[in-house]
Each structure stands twice: as structure tokens, then as C-alpha cells.
C-alpha angles and dihedrals in degrees: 000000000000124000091244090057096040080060100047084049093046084056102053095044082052087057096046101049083050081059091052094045092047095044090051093045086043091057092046098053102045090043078066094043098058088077095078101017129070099237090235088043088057100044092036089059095027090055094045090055088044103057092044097054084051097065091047094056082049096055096039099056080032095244105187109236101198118153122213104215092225090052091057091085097054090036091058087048088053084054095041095050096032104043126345099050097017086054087054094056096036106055104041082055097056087049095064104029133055121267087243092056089042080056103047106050083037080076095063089076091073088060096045096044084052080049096048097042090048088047090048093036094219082131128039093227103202107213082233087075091043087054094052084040086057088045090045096052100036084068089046093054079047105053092052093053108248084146101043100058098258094099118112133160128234146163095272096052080061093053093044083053101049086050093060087059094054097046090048076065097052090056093055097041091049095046094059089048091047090085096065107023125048121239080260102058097035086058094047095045092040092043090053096055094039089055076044087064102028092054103075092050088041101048100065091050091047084053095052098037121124102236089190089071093060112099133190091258084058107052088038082062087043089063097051095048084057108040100038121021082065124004092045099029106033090069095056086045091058093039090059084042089060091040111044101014129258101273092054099044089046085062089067091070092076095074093066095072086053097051095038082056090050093046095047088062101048092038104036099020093243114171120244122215140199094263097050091050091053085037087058091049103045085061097052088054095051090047087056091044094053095049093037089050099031093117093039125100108209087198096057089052105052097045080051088058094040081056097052096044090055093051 
């Protein structure tokens, strides 16, 4: 690997571990926020600013926004899995579970999006990434204390859950558009189409929130979960997508529970304990494992040795 390429490289994991850090401070904050907001009544507002202020970006670096007919159906699939469907799901989950449990089972889309890309071969997924994704998810597990009796399971873990699904989809759907549209553009078509799907169910709690429960904290919230966790995030993801494939880049989602649990600690004062700090560690090790290993077949290797050992 040249020095010119190692750079370039350097630059893309640094993005992306600015993604991670938004998105774990992001489900922190508008955990807080839920107190005072209808969940529809936030991501219906906070879409419709967002999607503004992305054509704007658009305008303003002239990003061209042209549509290919035969794309629209997998467009409208981007905005379905990574923001109309996927808010829905999201953010009710987040409403009736903790912001250390939404973190958590959203790192299950990194493993379903591996899954999805091996089934539809579209990526080659070595078993030695498996093997640093098992790693990865068994300290997460960790962290948030399924071994340590404090795991319980809720609707909106189901929910959580459900929304990985949905965005494991978005990482596959992006990565075959990628090719003809730029990180900017995608977000701004597929955003579209996502506010297009969050505002009927939006509209009727925008309508019924209590205004006079919003403070300036929140709506100061309210502004960085428009203008960072997408506009400013979602084109380095896809960037990284286009650069690294969907299945790598996706890894890089297990590091949100960890930082969500960090910044719990440091925002809400939230105590942190043994287990969530092995747990912590545990998952840094398998996402090094899984980048470390990425070209490597455990399999290969170990009939190799078997070989060697019946010479």
C-alpha cells in the first residue's frame, strides 16, 4: 500500500469515526429530548428542516440532482430504509427503551448488512470478519450488561431491532446507486422521499404537541440533530460505502453503543460499571479483528494447518 493510499485511507476511517461520534451523541440528546416532544412531532419538524437545509448544501457547492427513471425504485428504497421507515422505528424505540439498549441492537445492522451482502454476493465477506463482527457484538452484549443481570427486553428494543433491519438495507441499496450519484445527491433524493413518508404520521402529533414544554435546550438539541446526525454525516457514510464497501464501513457501527455509553456518563451523569467498560473493550478488539482479518478465511487456514499436521 502506497503512502498516498494509507492517507487516503487514514482519511476515510477518521470520517467515519466523526459518523459514529455524531450518531452516539445524537441518540443521547434526543433520548433527553422525548420528555417534552411527541416523537412524530420531533422527526416530522426535524426532517422537514433537514431536507431543506439539504438542498440548500446542494445549491450552494452546485451538486447536480438529476434522477435516472430506472433508479426511482431503489431511491425510494434508500428513503424508505434510511429515513422514512427506519425514523419510524427508530424513534418510537428510543421512546420506550434506554439510549444504551437503541445503541446496542442498532449494532446488529452491521451484521445483517455482512449477511445480506454474502447471500447476494455483491462482497466477498471473509470468515475472518465474521469472526472480529462476533467479537465485536459479544462486548457489546457485554457493555450493556446482558451478562451482568440489567438486560431486559421491551417494545422498543423490538422496534430498535426492527430498525437495524431496515437500515442493513440502506447500506446495500446506497452502495449499488453510488456508482451514478455522489454521497451529496443520494442524501438529498433519498431524504426527500423519506420526509415524503415521515410526514402523514408527523403531521397529526405536530399538530397535538405542547409547545410550552419545549425549552431552549431543547430546541437547541433540536438544531444539532438537524443539522449533524444526516446532512452533515450521511455523505461521509456513503463516501466510506463507495470507498471501503458496505459490509466494512457497516463495522464501524459498533462503536456507537460504546460512545453513547461514554457520553452518557459525561451528559446525563450516568454511572458507569466493570462490565460496560470490558464490554467496551471487548468491542474495540473485535473491530480491530475484523479489519485486521477482513481478507483472511479462517477456514483456509485451519485446513492448511490440519494439512500440515497429517504430513
Amino acid at each position: 500500500m502506497t503512502s498516498h493510499v494509507a492517507s487516503r485511507r487514514l482519511v476515510i476511517y477518521l470520517g467515519l469515526i466523526y459518523v459514529v461520534s455524531v450518531w452516539a451523541l445524537n441518540t443521547v440528546a434526543v433520548k433527553f429530548v422525548l420528555a417534552a416532544w411527541l416523537p412524530l412531532a420531533f422527526t416530522g419538524l426535524r426532517f422537514l428542516a433537514m431536507t431543506a437545509l439539504a438542498f440548500a448544501l446542494a445549491r450552494a457547492i452546485g451538486e447536480p440532482l438529476r434522477i435516472v427513471r430506472s433508479d426511482i425504485p431503489l431511491l425510494i428504497g434508500c428513503g424508505a430504509c434510511g429515513y422514512g421507515v427506519y425514523q419510524y422505528l427508530w424513534v418510537f424505540g428510543l421512546a420506550h427503551t434506554t439510549a444504551f439498549a437503541s445503541a446496542l441492537l442498532a449494532t446488529l445492522s452491521p451484521v445483517m448488512t455482512l449477511a445480506i451482502v454474502a447471500l447476494r454476493g455483491h462482497e466477498r465477506v471473509r470468515s475472518g470478519r465474521w469472526a472480529g463482527a462476533a467479537i465485536a457484538l459479544f462486548g457489546v452484549a457485554i457493555f450493556e450488561g446482558a451478562f451482568a443481570g440489567h438486560a431486559t427486553f421491551r417494545i422498543g428494543d423490538a422496534l430498535t431491532l426492527a430498525s437495524a433491519a431496515v437500515f442493513a438495507l440502506f447500506n446495500v441499496f446506497s452502495a449499488r446507486l453510488l456508482d451514478r450519484y455522489t454521497p451529496i445527491s443520494l442524501v438529498v433524493i433519498s431524504l426527500t422521499f423519506g420526509t415524503l413518508m415521515i410526514l402523514p404520521g408527523a403531521i397529526p402529533q405536530m399538530i397535538a404537541q405542547d409547545w410550552s414544554k419545549v425549552t431552549p435546550l431543547d430546541w437547541g438539541i433540536f438544531a444539532y440533530a438537524v443539522v449533524f446526525p444526516i446532512v452533515l454525516t450521511y455523505p461521509v457514510w456513503s463516501y466510506g460505502i463507495s470507498q471501503l464497501g458496505a459490509g466494512r464501513t457497516s463495522l464501524f457501527q459498533f462503536g456507537v453503543p460504546i460512545l453513547a455509553g461514554l457520553l452518557s456518563v459525561l451528559l446525563l451523569r450516568t454511572p458507569i460499571e466493570a462490565h460496560q467498560i470490558a464490554g467496551a473493550a471487548i468491542c474495540i478488539f473485535g473491530m480491530a479483528v475484523s479489519q485486521a482479518l477482513g481478507k483472511t478465511s479462517l477456514t483456509a487456514i485451519w485446513a492448511q494447518r490440519t494439512q500440515g499436521m497429517e504430513r
